[in-house]
C-alpha positions in Angstrom: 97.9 116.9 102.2 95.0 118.3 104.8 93.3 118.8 101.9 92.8 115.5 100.3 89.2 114.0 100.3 88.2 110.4 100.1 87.7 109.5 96.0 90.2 112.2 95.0 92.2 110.8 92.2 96.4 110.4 93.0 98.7 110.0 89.5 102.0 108.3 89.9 104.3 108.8 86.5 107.4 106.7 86.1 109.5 106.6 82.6 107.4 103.7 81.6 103.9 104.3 83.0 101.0 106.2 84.4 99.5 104.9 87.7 96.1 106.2 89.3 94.7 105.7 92.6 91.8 106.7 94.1 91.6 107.9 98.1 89.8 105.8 100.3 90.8 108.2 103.7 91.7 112.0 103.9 94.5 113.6 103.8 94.1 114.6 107.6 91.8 111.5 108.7 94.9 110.0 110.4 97.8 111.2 112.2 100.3 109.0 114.1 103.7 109.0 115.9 106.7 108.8 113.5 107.4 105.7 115.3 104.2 103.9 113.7 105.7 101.9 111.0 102.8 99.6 110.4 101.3 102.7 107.5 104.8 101.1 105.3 103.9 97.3 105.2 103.0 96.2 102.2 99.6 95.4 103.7 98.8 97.8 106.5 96.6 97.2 109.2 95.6 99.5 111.8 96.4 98.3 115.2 93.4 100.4 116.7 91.0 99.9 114.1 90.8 103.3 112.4 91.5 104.2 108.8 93.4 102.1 106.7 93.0 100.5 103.3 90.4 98.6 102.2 91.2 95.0 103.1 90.7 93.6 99.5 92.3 96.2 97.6 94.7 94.4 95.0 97.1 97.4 94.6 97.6 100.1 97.3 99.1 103.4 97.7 100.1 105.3 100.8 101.3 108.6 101.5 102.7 110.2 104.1 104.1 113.5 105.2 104.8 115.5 108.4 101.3 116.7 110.1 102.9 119.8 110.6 105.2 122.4 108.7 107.3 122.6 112.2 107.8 121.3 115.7 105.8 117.5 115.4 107.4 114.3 114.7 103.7 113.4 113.7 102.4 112.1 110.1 99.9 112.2 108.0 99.1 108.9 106.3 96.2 108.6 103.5 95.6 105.0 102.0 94.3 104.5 98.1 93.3 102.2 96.1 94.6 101.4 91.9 91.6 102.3 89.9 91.1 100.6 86.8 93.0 102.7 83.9 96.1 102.6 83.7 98.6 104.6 80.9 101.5 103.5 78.7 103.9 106.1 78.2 106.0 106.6 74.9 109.4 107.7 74.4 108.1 111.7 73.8 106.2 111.7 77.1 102.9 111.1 75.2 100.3 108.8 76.9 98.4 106.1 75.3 95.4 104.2 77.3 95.4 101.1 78.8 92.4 98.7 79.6 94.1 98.0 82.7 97.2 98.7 84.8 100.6 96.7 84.4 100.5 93.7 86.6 
């Protein structure tokens, strides 16, 4: 994840569709205890006022992972944003375009 930049593209496929999200922080631009929960509310905010998602963002993604491979109980967190295009997916897999993502 260290090497995720803000504006890279994320794509989340389910059985039924294709989401994409574009980065608005790094991969590595914030690390925090395992004990910060606040990164998993539906709307985080950062209680000391570094990266998080954009305030007016209508559908968010977060990831998170351990900041090291060993020894840290420390995360990564990187916020995104839903970017316009979203994908039905058929029964074979195949993708057909969307003007929009399901609401």
């Amino acid at each position: 994840m260290p090497e995720l930049q803000p504006g890279d593209e994320i794509v989340v496929e389910t059985r039924q569709w294709v989401y994409s999200y574009v980065l608005d922080t790094g991969g590595d631009d914030l690390v925090i205890p395992f004990t910060d929960v606040w990164v998993l509310d539906p709307r985080p905010v950062n209680p000391g006022g570094g990266p998080q998602p954009p305030p007016h963002a209508k559908r968010l993604i977060t990831l998170t992972t351990c900041a090291e491979l060993f020894h840290t109980d420390d995360r990564m967190v990187a916020f995104g944003h839903s970017s316009p295009a979203g994908h039905a997916v058929d029964g074979g897999g195949a993708h057909a375009g969307l003007s929009s993502t399901p609401g």
